[in-house]
C-alpha positions in Angstrom: 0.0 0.0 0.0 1.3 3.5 -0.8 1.3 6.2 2.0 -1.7 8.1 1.0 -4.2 5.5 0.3 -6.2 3.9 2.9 -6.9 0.8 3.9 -10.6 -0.4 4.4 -9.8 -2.2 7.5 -7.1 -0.7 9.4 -7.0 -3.0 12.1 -6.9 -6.1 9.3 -4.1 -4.0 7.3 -2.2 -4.0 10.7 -2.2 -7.1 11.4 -1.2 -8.3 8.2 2.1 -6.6 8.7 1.9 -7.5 12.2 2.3 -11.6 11.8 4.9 -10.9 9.0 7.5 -10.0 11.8 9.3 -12.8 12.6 10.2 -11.0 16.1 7.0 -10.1 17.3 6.4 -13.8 16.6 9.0 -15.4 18.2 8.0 -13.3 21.6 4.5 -13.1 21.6 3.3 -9.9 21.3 -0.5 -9.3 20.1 -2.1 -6.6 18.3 -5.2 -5.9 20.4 -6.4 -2.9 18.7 -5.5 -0.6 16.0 -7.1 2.7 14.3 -6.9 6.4 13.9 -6.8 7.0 17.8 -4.3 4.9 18.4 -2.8 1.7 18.8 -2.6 -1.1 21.7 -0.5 -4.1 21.8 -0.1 -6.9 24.6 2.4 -9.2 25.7 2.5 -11.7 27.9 5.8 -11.4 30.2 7.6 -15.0 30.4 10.8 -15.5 32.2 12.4 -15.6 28.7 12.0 -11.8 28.7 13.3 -11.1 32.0 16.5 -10.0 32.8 18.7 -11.3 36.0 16.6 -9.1 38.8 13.2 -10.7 37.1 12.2 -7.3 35.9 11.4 -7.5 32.4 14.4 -6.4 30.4 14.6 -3.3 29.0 14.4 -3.9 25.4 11.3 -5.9 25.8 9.9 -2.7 27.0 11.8 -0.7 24.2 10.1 -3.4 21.2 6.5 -2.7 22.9 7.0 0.9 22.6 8.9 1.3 19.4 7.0 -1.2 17.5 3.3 0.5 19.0 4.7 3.8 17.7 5.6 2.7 14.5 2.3 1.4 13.7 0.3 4.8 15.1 2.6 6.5 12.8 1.9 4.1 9.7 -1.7 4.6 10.5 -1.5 8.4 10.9 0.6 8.6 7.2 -2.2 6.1 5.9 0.6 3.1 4.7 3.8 1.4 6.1 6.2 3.2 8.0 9.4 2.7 9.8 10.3 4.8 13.1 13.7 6.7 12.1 13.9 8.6 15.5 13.1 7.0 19.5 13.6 7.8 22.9 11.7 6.0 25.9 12.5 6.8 29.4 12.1 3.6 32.1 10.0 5.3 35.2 10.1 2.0 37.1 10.8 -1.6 37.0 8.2 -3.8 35.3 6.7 -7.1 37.0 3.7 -8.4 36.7 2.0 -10.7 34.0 1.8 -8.4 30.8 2.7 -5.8 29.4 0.5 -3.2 27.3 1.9 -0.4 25.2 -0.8 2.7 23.9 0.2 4.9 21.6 -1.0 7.4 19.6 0.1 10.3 16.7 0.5 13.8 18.1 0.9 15.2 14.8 1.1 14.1 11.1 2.5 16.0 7.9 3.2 13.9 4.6 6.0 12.1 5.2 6.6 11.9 8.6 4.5 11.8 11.9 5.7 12.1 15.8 4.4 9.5 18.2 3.6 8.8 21.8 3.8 5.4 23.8 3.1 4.7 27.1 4.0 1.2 28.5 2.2 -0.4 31.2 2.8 -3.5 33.4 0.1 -5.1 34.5 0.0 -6.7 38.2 -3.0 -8.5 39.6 -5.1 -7.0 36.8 -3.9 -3.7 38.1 -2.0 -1.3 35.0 1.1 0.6 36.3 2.9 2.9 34.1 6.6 1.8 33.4 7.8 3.9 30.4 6.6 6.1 28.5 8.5 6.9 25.0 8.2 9.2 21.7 9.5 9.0 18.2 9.4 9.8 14.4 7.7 7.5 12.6 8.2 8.3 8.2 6.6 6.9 5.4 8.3 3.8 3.3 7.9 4.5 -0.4 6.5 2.0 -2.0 
């Protein structure tokens, strides 16, 4: 799909690309929902993706946000899209059982759209903020 055109089903369009990463695959992370107000994806947290305290590492929490941003930027340019710019800051350690990151578009031009991600633990079905991250999400020519 070219940046530009839309897809009829957003959520189907992402999730197309979605299983086609093999990493996203191989650690379990779920496209929950996905339109023009943003973007949530879930993961489950194993003891694969903990580090050697048993807090989730921190590039677990990096993928969740960087790969959420990506797609609300993709969405907000209206085709694929690959982050060129990311920062996230760690507020706390995360344990619990999953992890959900939310992000959205703060602004969109044609080639290029700045995203927010914030990533939360959840801990007895309880959601507690552990990073929160923003980057530069541009459009892929097709």
């Amino acid at each position: 799909m070219s940046v530009g055109s839309k897809p009829d089903n957003i959520l189907a369009y992402a999730r197309e690309i979605f299983s086609n990463q093999p990493f996203t695959a191989f650690i379990g992370a779920e496209l929950h929902s996905c339109g023009s107000d943003g973007v949530e994806i879930y993961l489950s947290i194993g003891e694969t993706l903990k580090q050697q305290h048993g807090f989730v590492h921190g590039g677990v929490l990096s993928y969740m946000a960087d790969n959420a941003v990506t797609f609300a930027g993709g969405i907000a340019l209206g085709g694929d899209a690959v982050t060129s710019e990311f920062k996230i800051n760690y507020l706390r350690p995360a344990q619990g059982s999953a992890l959900v990151a939310r992000a959205r578009a703060l602004h969109a031009g044609k080639r290029q759209s700045v995203c927010q991600c914030d990533v939360f633990v959840i801990c007895q079905g309880v959601e507690t903020l552990c990073a929160v991250a923003q980057g530069t999400v541009v459009a892929v020519n097709s």
